[in-house]
Each structure stands twice: as C-alpha cells, then as structure tokens.
N, C-alpha and C positions, 0 to 999 in steps of 0.2 A: 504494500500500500504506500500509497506517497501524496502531502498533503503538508500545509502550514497553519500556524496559527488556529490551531485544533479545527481545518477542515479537511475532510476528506478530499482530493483533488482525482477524479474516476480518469483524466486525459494523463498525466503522469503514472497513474497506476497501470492504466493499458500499455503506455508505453517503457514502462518498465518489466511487464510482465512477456511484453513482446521481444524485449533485447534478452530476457532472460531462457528465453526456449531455445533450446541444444539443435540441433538437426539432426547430430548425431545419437540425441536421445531414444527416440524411438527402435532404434539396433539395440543399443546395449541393452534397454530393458528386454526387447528379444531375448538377448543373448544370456540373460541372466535369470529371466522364466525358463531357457531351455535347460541351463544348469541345475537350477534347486527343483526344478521339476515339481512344484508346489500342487495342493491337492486342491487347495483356494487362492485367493489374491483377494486382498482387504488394501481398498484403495479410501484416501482420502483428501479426495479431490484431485489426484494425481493423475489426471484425465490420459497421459502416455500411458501409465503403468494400465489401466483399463482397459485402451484399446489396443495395447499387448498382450496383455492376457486374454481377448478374445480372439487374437490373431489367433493364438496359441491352442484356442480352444477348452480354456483353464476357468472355472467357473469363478466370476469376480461379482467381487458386493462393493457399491460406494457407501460409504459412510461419512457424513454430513450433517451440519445443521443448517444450510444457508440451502434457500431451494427459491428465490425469487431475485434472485442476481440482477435481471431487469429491472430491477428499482432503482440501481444503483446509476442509469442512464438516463432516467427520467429528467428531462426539462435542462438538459444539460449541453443541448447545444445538435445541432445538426449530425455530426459527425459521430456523436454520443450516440444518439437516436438511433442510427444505420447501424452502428455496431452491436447496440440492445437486442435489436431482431433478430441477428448473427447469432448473439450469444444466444436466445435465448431457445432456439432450432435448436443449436447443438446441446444444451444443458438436456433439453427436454431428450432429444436423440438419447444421450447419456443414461440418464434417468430411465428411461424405457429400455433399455439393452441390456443392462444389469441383467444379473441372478436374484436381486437383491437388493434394499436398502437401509440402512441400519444409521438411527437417528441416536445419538450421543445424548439426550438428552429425558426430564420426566415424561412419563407418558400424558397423554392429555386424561384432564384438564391443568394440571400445575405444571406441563412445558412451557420454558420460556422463550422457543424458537416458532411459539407459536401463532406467529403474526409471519414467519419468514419460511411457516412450512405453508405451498400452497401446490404442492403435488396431489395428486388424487389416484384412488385404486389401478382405476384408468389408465395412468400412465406403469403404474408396476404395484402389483399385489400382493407385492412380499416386501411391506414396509413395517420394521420391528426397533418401536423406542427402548431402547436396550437400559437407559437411566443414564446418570453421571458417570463419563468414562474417565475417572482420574486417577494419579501415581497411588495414591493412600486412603486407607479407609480411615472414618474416624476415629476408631474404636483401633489402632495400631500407630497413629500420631503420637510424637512425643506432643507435648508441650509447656512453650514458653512460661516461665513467671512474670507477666508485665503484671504492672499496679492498674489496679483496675479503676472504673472501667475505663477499657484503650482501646481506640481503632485504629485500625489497620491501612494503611493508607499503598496503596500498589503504582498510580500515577507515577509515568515516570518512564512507559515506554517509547516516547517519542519526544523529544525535545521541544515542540509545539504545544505540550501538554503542560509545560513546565508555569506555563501563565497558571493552571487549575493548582500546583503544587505550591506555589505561593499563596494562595487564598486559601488555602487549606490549613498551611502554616499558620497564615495570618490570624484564622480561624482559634487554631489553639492557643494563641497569646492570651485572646475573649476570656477563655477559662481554664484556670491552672488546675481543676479536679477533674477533668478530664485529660485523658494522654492518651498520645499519639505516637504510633510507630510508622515510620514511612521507607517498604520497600522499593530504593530510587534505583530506576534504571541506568545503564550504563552512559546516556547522555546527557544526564543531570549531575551537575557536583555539587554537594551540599556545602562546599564554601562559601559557595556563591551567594549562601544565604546570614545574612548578619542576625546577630542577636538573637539568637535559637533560644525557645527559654526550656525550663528545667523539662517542662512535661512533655518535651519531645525529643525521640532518638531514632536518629539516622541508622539502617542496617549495609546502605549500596543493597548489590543483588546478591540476589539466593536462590539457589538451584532447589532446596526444600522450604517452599513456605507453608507447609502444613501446620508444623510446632506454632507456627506465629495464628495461623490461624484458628487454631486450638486454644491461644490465649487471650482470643481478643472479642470483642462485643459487637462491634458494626466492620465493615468492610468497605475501605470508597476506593474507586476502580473509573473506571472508563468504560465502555458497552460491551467490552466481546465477550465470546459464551463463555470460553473457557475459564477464565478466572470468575464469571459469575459461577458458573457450576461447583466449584471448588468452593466458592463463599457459601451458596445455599448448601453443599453435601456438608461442610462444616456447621450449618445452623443457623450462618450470621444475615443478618438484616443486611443493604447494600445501600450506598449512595452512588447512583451510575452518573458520570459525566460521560456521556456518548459523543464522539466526533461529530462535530455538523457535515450533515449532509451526507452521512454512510449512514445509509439505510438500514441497512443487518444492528448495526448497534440501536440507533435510535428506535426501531424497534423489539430490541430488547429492554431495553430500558423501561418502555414504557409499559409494558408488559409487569414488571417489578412494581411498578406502580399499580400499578390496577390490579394487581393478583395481593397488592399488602407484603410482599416481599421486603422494599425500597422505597426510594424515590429516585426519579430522573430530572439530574440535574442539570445545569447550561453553563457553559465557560461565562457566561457573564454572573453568575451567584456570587453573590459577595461575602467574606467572609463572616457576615454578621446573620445573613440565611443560612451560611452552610452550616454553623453552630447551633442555627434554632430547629436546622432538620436533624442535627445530633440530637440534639435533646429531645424532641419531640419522639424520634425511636426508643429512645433511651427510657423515656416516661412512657407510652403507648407498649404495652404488653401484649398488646395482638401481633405485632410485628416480630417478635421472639418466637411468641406460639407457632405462628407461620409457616416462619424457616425450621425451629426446632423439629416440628412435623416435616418437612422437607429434608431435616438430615437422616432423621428413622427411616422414612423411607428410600431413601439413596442405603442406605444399611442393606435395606430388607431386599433391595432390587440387584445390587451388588454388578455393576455394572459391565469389570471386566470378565466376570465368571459369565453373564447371563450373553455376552456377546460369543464365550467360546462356546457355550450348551449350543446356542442357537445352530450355528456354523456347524458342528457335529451333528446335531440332529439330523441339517440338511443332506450332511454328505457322509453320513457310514458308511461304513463298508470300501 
C-alpha cells in the first residue's frame, strides 16, 4: 500500500504492486509445486501461487478477508474506474475457480469483514469462516505486568500515521491514571517526541505482542483485520483510526462501532476526544462484555486447528 498523511493513495498502490510482479514468478512457483508435490495449496491472496496450482492441477483454497476490492477505485478518477472493472472480473474469476474459500475471521453475525464480505454461494459454495487465525491463543500468552488500567497503542506502521501517534500521546498527558504503552513501528522514533511523561512507555517493535496484549485494557490500532483480530481474540475493546479512503479498513472500523466492539476514529480526533473515548470504554461495561465474549469464542473456535480439520476432511485419503 502507499499513501501520505494517513491516506490511502489506490494510483501509487497499483503502481507499486505492478513494479512488484516477477515474470519470472509464475515458473518458479511451477517449479516448486512440482517439487513439494503438495496435496493442497493454501493461498493468501497470492493470486500466482493459485493459478499455479491449478496449472498443476493441485487442489487450492484462497483465504481472505477482503472480497470487495472495487471499493477501493470508487470515484477515484478515470483510470481508477477502468482498472476497478479489470480487477474486479478477475477477483470474481479467482473466487469462483477455487476448491474453496476460507474466511480468517468470526462467523457471522460478530464478523468484522462483514461489510467487505460481499461474495455469494453463487460465486463458490465452499465458503468456511474458520475464526481468528493468529500466532497464540489466549489461554498460552504470557503476560505483561503494566499498571493498570493501560492501553495498548500499535500506531506506528506507516510514518503518515505518526500525526495519530502524537495525539495519542498528547492524549495521555490529559490523565496520568491512565497508561499507555505504545508499540512504535520501525518509522517512528520516539525521540522525536519531547516531554514523554511518566505514564507512558515506549517498547519500538515486537515480533510477540501477545504478552502486551494480555496486559492491557483497550487497544488503538489503525483498521486492518489483523491486529483487530488479535485485539478482539485477546478480549480488548479497540479505538480504530482507519486510513482515509481505504475502504477494507474504514469499513472495518465501523463495523467495531456498531457491533459495540470500539469506536472509529478520524486523524482529525483530538487528543481531548481521544481521552473521552478512553474513558467512556473504560466506564461503559458493555464494551468489555462484548469483546470478552468474542475472546471465549475465538477459544472455543480455535482457528488454526479448525482450518486444518477442514482441509483434511476435504481431502482424505
């Protein structure tokens, strides 16, 4: 994705996603289905590795939470538009040629890709919400001792973001009984920020954010699914800032909102809202119930075991 000042920019994406295609791709993944000789192919989004393994004649499932890609070209300009329609044949093409498709996420009604799932039996009959597919369960996390209560701050993947990271901050100066932990991505340096006060601590990145999420009470993030999955299979309530004008988050986001998960927030919130949507989770007990019910069931659904049942069942023998 490529985008400034937390918007999503879909003419830089394209064209980055265009320099990024191999020619020589399409061989090697050949060449490396004919090696492992695989019994399935579990793609995600890897649209070569797909229509490799059907070269191959090797039974493949996509796995996805983004099924309305054409949003993302909507009203964006001429050359957006033509490409939309492109895309959106061949998604569909995709989608229909599977063995399969296996949705990463709750089943409905508490999916949150559920504004961005807009596939129908029609196009493939073998669509199976498998639950939250993440590294750790809850119930096998260490976790952190912060002082409570602390939120979790993830902001920090894009340098663009960095405007939402200072309001945030700014945010926890408001009140020193609340703390904040912020894991900053590798293009944010926390020097940068003067006068840090006590009730917050810088981590950089971490390859395991489970332990933190295990110790923490709310969770503010950005829109994508992944780290929402991770915050709802942990329990935690969310504050989404979604990129302007990428679709897939913003409607996630809003989803959170209207399901009582969260709230979706806007790069313009200032740190004196962002505060009063802390507290207002913080005090509002229906929003803990919510999630907490949303981590039981990420338990009970168990999502990498229920993705290999599935795959097995299809192909014994």
């Amino acid at each position: 994705m490529a985008g400034e000042a937390g918007t999503f920019d879909i003419r830089k994406s394209i064209k980055e996603t265009l320099n990024n295609l191999s020619p020589s791709g399409f061989r090697k993944i050949l060449r490396l289905i004919e090696k492992l000789d695989p019994d399935v192919v579990l793609s995600d989004g890897y649209y070569t590795g797909i229509l490799a393994a059907q070269k191959r004649k090797v039974p493949v499932y996509f796995i996805g939470h983004q099924f309305n890609m054409e949003e993302f070209f909507w009203k964006k300009g001429l050359f957006a538009g033509i490409a939309g329609i492109f895309v959106k044949r061949f998604y569909n093409y995709v989608f229909s040629s599977v063995d399969g498709i296996i949705v990463p996420d709750y089943p409905l009604p508490y999916s949150v890709n559920r504004k961005n799932f807009t596939i129908s039996r029609a196009v493939n009959d073998n669509i199976f919400f498998s639950g939250p597919l993440i590294r750790c369960r809850y119930q096998e996390a260490g976790e952190k001792a912060f002082k409570r209560p602390n939120v979790l701050s993830t902001i920090g993947a894009f340098g663009y973001r960095a405007a939402v990271f200072r309001n945030v901050l700014e945010a926890a100066k408001l009140d020193p009984s609340i703390y904040y932990t912020f894991i900053s991505g590798p293009e944010i340096d926390p020097e940068q920020f003067s006068k840090v006060p006590e009730n917050v601590e810088f981590t950089g990145f971490t390859e395991n954010p489970f332990p933190y999420y295990k110790g923490s009470d709310l969770v503010i993030t950005a829109g994508g699914h992944g780290t929402i999955m991770e915050s709802l299979a942990f329990g935690l309530p969310i504050l989404s800032f979604p990129d302007e004008k990428h679709a897939e988050q913003e409607n996630n986001a809003s989803v959170l909102e209207e399901a009582g998960y969260g709230k979706r927030m806007s790069y313009l919130t200032p740190p004196e809202v962002i505060l009063a949507c802390i507290r207002e989770i913080f005090e509002d007990e229906n929003y803990s119930k919510k999630t907490r019910r949303l981590m039981e069931l990420a338990e009970v659904l168990d999502g990498p075991a229920a993705v290999r049942k599935f795959l097995e069942e299809k192909h014994r023998g």
